[in-house]
N, CA, C and O atoms as a MOPAC input file, in Angstrom:
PM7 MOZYME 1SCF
protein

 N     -2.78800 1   -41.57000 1   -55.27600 1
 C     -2.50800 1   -40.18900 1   -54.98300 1
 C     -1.83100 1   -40.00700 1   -53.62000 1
 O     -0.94900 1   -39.16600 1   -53.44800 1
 N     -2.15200 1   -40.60000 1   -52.92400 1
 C     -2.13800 1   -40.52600 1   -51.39600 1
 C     -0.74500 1   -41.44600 1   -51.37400 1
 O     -1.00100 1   -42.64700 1   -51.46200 1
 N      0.85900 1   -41.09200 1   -51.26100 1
 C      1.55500 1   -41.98100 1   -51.03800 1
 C      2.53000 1   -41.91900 1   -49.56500 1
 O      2.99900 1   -40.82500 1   -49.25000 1
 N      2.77800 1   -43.01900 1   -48.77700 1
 C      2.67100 1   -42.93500 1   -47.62900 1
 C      4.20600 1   -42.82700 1   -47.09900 1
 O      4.29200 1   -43.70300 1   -47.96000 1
 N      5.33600 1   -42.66200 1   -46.62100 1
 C      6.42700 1   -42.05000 1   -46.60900 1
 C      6.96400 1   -42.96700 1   -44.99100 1
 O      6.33800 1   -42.91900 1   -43.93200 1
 N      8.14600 1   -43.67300 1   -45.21500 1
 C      8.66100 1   -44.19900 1   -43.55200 1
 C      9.96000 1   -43.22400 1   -43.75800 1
 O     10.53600 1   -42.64900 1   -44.68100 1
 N     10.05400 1   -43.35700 1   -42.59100 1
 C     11.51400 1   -42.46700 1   -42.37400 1
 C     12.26700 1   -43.47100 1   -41.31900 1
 O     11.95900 1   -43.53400 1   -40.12900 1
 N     13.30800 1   -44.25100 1   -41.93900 1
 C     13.95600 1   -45.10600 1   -40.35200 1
 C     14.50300 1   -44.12500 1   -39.55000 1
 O     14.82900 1   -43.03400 1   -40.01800 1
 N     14.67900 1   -44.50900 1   -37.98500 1
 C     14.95000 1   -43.94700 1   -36.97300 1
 C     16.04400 1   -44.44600 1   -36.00600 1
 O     15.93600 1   -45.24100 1   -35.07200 1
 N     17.33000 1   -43.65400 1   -36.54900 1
 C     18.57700 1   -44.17200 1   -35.95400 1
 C     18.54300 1   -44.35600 1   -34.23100 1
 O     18.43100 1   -43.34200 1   -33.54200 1
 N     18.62200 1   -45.38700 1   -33.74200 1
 C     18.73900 1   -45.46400 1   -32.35300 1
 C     17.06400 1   -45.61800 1   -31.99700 1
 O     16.84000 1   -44.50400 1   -31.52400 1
 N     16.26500 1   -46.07500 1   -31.97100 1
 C     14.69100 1   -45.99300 1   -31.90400 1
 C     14.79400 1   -45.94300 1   -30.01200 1
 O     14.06500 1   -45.20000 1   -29.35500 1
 N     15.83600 1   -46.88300 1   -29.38000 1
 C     15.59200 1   -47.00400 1   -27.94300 1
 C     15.72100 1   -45.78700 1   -27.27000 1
 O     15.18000 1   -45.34600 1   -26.25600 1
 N     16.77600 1   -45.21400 1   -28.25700 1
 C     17.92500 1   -43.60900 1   -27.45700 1
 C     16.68700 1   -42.53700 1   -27.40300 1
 O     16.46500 1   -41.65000 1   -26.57800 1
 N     15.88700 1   -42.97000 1   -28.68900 1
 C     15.08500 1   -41.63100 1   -29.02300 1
 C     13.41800 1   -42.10100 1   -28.56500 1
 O     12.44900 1   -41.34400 1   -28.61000 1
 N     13.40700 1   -43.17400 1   -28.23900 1
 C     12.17600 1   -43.56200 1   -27.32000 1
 C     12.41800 1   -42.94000 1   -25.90000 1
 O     11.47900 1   -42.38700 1   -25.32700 1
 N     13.75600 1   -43.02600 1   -25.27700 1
 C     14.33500 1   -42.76200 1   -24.07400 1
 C     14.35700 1   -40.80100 1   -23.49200 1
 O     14.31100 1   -40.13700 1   -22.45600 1
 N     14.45200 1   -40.62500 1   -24.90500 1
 C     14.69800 1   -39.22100 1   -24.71900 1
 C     13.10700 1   -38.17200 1   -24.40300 1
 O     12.87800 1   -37.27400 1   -23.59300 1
 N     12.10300 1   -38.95100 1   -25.68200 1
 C     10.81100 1   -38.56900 1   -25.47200 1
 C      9.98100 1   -38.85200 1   -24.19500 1
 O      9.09800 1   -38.11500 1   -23.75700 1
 N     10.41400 1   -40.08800 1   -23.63400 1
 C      9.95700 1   -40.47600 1   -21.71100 1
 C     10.65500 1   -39.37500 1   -21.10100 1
 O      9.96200 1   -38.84900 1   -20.23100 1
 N     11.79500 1   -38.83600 1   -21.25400 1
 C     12.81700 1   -38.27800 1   -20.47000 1
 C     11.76400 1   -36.48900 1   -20.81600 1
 O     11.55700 1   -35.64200 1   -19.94700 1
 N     11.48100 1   -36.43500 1   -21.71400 1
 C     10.84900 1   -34.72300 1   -21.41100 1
 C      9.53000 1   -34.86400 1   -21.08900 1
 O      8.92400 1   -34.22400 1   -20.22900 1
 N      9.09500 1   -35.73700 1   -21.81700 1
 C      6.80200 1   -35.80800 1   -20.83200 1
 C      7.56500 1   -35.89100 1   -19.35600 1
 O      7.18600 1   -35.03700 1   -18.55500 1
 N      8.54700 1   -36.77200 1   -18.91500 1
 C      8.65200 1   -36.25000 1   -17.48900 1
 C      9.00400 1   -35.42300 1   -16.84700 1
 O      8.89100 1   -35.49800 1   -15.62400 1
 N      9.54500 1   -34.35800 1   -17.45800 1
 C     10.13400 1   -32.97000 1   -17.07500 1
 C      8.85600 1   -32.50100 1   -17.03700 1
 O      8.56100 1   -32.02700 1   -15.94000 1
 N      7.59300 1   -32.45700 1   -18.24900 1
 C      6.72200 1   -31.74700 1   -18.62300 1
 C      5.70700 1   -31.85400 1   -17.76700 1
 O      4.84600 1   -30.99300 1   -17.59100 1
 N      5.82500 1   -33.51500 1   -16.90000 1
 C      4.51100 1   -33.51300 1   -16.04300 1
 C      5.30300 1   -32.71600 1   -14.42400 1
 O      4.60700 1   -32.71000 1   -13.40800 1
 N      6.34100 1   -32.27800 1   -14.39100 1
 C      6.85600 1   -32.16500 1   -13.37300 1
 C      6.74900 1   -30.73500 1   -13.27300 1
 O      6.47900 1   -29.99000 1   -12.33100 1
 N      7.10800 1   -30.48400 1   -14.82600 1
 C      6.93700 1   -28.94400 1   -14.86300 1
 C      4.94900 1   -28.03100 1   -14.21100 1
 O      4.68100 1   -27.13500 1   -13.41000 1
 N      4.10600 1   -28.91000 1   -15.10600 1
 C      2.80200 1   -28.90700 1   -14.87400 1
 C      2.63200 1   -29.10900 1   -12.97900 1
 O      2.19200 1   -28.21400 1   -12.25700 1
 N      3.03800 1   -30.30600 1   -12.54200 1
 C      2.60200 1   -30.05200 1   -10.64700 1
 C      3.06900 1   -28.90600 1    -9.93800 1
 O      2.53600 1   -28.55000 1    -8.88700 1
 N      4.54700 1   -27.99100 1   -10.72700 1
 C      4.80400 1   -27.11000 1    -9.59900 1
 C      3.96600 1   -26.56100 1   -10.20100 1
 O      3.26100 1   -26.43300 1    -9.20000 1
 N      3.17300 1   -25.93800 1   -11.24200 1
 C      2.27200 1   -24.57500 1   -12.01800 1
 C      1.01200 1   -24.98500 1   -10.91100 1
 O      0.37000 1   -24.08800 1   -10.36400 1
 N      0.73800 1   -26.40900 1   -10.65000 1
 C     -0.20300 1   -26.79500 1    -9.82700 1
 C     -0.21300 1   -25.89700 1    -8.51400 1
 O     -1.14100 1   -25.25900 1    -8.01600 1
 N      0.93200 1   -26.02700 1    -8.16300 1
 C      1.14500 1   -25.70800 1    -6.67000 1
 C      1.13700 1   -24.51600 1    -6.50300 1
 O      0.56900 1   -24.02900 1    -5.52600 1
 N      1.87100 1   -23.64800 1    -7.57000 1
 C      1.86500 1   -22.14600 1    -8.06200 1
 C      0.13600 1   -21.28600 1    -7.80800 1
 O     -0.10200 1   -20.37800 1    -7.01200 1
 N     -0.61500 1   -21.80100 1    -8.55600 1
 C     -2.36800 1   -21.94700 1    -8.70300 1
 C     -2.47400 1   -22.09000 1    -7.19700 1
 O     -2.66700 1   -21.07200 1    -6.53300 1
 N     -2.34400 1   -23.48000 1    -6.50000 1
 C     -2.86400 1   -23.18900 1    -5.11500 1
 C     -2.41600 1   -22.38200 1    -4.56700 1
 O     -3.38800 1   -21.63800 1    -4.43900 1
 N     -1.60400 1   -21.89800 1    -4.08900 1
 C     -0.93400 1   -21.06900 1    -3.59400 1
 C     -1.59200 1   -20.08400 1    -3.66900 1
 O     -2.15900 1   -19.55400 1    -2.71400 1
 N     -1.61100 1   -19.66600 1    -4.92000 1
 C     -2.42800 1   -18.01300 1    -5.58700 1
 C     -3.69100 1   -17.89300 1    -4.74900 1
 O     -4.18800 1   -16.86100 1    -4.29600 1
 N     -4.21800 1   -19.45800 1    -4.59900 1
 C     -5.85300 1   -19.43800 1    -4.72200 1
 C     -5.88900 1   -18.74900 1    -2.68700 1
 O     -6.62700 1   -17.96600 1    -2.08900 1
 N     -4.47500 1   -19.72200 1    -2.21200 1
 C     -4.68000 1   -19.43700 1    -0.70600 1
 C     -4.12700 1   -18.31700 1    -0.51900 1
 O     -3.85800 1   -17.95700 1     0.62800 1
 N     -3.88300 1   -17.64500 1    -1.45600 1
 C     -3.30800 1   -16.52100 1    -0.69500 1
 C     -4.54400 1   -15.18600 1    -1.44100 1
 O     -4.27800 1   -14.00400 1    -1.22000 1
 N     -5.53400 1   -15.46300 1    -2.09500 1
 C     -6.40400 1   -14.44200 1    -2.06200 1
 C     -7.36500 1   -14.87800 1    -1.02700 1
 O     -7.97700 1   -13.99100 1    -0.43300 1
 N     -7.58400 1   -16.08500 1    -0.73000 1
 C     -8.64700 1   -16.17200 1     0.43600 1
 C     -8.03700 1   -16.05100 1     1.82400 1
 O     -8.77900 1   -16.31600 1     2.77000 1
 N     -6.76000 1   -15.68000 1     2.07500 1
 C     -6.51200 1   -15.09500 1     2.67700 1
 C     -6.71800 1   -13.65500 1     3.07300 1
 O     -7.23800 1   -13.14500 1     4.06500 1
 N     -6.24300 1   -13.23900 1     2.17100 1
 C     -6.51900 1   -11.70700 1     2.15700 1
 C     -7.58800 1   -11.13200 1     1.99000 1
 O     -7.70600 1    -9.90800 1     2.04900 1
 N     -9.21300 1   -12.52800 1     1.58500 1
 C    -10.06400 1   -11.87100 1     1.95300 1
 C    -10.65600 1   -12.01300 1     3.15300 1
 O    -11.65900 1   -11.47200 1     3.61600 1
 N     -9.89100 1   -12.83100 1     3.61200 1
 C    -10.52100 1   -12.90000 1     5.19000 1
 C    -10.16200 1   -11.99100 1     6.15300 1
 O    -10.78000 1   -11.75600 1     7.19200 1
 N     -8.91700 1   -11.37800 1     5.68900 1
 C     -7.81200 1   -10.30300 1     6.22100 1
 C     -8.55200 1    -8.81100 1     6.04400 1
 O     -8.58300 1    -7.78900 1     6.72900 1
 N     -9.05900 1    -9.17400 1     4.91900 1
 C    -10.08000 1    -7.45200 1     4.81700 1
 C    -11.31600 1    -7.51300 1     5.54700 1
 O    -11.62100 1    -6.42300 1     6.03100 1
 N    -12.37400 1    -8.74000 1     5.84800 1
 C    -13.44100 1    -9.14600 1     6.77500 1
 C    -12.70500 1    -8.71900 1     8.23200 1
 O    -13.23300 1    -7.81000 1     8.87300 1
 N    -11.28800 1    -9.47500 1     8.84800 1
 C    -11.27000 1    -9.21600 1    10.37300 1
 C    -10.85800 1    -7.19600 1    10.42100 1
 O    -11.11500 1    -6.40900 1    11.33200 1
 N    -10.31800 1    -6.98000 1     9.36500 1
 C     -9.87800 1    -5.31100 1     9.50400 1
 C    -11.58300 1    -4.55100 1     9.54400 1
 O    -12.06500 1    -3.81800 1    10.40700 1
 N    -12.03300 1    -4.92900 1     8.60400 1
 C    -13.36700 1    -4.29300 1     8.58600 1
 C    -14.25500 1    -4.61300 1    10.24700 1
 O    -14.71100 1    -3.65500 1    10.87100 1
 N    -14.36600 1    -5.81600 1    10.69000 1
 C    -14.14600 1    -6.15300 1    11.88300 1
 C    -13.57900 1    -5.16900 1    12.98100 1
 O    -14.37000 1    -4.57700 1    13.71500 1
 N    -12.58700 1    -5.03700 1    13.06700 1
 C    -11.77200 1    -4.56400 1    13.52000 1
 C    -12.03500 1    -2.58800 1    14.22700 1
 O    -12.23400 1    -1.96000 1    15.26700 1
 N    -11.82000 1    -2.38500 1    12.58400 1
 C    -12.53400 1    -0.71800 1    12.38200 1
 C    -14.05300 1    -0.79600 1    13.22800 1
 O    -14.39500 1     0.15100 1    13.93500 1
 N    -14.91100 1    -2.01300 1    13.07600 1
 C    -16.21600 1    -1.69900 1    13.30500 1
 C    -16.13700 1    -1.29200 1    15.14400 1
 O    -16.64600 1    -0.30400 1    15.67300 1
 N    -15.32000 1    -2.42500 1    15.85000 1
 C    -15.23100 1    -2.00100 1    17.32100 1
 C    -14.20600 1    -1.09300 1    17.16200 1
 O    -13.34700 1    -1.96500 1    17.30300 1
 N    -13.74700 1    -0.39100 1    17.04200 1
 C    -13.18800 1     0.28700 1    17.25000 1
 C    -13.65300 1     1.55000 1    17.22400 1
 O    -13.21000 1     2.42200 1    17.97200 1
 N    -14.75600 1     1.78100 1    16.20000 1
 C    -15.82700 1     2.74000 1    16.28300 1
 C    -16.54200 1     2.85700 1    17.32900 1
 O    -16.57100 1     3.87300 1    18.02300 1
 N    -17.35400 1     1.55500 1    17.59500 1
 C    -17.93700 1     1.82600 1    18.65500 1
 C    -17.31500 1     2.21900 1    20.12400 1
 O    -17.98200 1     2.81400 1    20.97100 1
 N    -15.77600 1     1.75800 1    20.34200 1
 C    -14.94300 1     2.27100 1    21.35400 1
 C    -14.94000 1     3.81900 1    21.42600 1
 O    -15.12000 1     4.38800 1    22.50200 1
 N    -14.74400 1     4.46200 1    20.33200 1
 C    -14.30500 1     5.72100 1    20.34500 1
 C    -15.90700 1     6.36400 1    20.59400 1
 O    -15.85000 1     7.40800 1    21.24300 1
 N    -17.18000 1     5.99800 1    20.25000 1
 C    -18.20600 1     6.44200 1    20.60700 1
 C    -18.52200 1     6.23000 1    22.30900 1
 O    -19.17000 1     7.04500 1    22.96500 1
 N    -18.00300 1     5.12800 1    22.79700 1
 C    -18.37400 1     5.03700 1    24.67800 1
 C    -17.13700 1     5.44000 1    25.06400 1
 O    -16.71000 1     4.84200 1    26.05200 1
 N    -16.44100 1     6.25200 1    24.60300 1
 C    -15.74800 1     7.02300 1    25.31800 1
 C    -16.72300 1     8.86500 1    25.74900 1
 O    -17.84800 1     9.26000 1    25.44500 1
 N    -15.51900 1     9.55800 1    26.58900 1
 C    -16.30000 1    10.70400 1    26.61500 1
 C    -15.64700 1    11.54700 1    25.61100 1
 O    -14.50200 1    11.19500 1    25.32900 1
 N    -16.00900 1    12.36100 1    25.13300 1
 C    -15.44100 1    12.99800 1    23.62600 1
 C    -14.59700 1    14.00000 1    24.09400 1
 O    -13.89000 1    14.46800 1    23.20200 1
 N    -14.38300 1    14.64700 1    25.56700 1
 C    -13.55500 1    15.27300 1    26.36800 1
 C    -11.51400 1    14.41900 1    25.98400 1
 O    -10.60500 1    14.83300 1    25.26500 1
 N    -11.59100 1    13.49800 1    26.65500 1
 C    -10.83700 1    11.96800 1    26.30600 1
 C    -10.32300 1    12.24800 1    25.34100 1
 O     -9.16400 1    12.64100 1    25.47300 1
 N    -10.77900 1    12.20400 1    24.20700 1
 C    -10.83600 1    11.65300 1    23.17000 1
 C    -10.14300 1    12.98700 1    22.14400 1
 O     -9.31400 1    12.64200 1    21.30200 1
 N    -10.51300 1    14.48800 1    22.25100 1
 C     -9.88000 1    15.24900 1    21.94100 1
 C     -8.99200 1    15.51200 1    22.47500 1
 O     -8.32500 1    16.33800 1    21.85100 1
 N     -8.37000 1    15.07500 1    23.86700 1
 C     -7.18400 1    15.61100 1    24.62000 1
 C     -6.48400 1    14.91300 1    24.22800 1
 O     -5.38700 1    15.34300 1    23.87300 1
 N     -6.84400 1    13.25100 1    24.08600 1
 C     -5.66800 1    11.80700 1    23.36800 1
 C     -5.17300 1    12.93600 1    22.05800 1
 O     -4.05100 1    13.39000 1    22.28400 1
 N     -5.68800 1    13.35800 1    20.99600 1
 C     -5.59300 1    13.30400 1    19.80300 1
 C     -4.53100 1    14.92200 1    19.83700 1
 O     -3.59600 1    15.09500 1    19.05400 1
 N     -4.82300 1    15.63100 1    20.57600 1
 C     -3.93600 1    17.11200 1    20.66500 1
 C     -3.38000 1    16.95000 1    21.50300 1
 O     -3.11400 1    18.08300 1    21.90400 1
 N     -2.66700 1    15.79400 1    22.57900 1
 C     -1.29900 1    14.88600 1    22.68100 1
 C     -0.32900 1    13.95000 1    21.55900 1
 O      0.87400 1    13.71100 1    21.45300 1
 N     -1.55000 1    13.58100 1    20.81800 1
 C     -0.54400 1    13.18400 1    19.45900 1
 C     -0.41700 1    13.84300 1    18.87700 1
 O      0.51800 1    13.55000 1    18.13200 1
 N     -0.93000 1    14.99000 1    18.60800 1
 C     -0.08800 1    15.83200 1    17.68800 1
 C      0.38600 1    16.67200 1    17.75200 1
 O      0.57900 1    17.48500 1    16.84800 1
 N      0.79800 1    16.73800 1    19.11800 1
 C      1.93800 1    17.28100 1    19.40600 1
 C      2.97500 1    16.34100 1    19.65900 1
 O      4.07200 1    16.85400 1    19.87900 1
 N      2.92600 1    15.28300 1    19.68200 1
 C      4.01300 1    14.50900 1    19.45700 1
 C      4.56400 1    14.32900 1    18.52000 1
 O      5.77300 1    14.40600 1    18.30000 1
 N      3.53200 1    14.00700 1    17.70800 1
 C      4.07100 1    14.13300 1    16.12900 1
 C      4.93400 1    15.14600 1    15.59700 1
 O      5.91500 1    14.70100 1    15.00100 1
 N      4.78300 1    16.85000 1    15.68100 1
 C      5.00300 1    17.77100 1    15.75600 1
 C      6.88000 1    17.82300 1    16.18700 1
 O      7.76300 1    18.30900 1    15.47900 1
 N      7.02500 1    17.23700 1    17.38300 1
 C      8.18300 1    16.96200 1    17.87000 1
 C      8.89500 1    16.47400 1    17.13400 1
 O      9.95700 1    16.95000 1    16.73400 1
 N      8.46200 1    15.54700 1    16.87100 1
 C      9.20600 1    14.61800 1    15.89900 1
 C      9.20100 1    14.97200 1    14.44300 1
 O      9.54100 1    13.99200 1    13.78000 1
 N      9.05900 1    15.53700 1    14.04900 1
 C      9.20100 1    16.23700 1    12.47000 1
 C     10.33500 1    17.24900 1    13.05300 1
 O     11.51300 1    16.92900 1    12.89000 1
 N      9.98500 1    18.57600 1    13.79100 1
 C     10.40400 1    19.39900 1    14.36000 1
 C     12.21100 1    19.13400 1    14.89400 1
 O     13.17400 1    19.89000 1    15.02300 1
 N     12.08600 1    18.31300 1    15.00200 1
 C     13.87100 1    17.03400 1    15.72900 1
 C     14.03500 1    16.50600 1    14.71100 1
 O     15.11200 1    15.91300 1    14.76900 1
 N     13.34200 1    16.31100 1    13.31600 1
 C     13.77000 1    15.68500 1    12.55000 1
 C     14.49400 1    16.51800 1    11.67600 1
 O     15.59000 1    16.34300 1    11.14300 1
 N     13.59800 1    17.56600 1    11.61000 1
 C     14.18800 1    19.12100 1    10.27100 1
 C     15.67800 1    19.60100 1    11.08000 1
 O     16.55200 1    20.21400 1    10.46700 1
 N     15.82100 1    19.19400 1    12.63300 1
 C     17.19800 1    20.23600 1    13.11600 1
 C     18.04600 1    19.30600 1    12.84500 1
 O     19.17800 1    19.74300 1    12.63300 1
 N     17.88500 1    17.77200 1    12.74300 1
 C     18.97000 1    16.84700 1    12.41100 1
 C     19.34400 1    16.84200 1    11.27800 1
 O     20.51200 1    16.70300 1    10.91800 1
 N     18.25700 1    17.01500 1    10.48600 1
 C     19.10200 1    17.18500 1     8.76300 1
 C     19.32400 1    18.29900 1     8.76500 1
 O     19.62600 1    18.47900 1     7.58500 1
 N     19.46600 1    19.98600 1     9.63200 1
 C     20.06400 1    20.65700 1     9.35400 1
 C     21.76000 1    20.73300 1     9.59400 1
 O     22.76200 1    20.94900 1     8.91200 1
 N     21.42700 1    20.42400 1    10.96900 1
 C     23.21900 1    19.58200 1    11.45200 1
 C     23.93400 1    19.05600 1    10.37600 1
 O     24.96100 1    19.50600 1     9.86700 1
 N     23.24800 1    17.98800 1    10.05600 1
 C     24.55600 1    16.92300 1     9.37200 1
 C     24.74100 1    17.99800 1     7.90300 1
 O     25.70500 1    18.03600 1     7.13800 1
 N     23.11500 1    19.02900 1     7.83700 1
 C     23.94600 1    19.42000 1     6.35500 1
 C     25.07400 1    20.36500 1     6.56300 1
 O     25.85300 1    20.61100 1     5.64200 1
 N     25.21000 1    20.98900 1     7.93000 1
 C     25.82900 1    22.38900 1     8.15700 1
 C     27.63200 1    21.50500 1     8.50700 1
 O     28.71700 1    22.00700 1     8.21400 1
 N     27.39200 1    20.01000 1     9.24600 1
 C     28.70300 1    19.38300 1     9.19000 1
 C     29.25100 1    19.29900 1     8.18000 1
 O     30.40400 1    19.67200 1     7.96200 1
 N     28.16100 1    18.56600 1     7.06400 1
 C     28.78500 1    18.66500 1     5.78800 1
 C     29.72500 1    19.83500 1     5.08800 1
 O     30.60100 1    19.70100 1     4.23500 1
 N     29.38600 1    20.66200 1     5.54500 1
 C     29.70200 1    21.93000 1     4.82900 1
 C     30.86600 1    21.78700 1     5.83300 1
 O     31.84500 1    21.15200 1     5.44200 1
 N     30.87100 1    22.11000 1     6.61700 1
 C     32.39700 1    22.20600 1     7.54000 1
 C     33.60400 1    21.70700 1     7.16500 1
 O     34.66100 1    22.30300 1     6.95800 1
 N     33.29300 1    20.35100 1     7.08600 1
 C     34.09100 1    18.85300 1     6.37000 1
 C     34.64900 1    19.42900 1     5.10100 1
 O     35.81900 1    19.26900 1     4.75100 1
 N     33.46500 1    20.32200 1     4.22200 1
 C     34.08900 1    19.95600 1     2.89100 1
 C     34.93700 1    21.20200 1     2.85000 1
 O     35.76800 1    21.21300 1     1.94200 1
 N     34.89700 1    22.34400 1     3.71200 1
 C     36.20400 1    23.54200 1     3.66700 1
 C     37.11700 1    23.47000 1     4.28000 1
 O     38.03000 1    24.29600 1     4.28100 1
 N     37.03300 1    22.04400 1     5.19700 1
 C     38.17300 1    21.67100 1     5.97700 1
 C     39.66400 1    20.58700 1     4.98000 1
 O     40.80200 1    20.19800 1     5.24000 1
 N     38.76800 1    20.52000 1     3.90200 1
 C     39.68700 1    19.67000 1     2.83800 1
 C     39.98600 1    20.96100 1     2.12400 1
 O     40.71000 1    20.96300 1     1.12800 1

């Protein structure tokens, strides 16, 4: 029942040659996926060490803003925002300029 089937194989060396020739692409392909993986692995334990020194970070920084005097500390903050303020404020008259040049330019054509 069972009958068993050869198939000859034109060139056996060419086509021995060819099958070495892709397992070595394939193991080559597999070390960069390797390297790909480490990579991944160092770059989340990075970033969790990156969220530990920020959390870090925030923690003195809390306590800074508490040994300060809270006098300080509201005058710093309604100096920045009035700086800020400025700068939006200089920002809205510059895009009004260039739009009002625009307009100039385009009735001058």
């Amino acid at each position: 029942m069972v009958e068993t089937f050869f198939r000859k194989i034109e060139e056996p060396n060419q086509a021995r040659r060819k099958v070495l020739e892709s397992s070595k692409s394939i193991i080559q392909n597999l070390k960069s996926y390797q390297k790909i993986l480490q990579i991944r692995e160092q770059k989340t334990e990075k970033i969790r060490e990156l969220k530990i020194e920020l959390k870090e970070i925030n923690l003195f920084l809390d306590k800074l803003k508490d040994s300060f005097p809270t006098e300080l500390i509201t005058k710093f903050e309604e100096e920045e925002s009035k700086k800020k303020e400025k700068v939006v404020v200089s920002d809205k008259k510059s895009k009004k300029t260039t739009k009002k040049s625009k307009k100039v330019s385009q009735k001058e054509r």
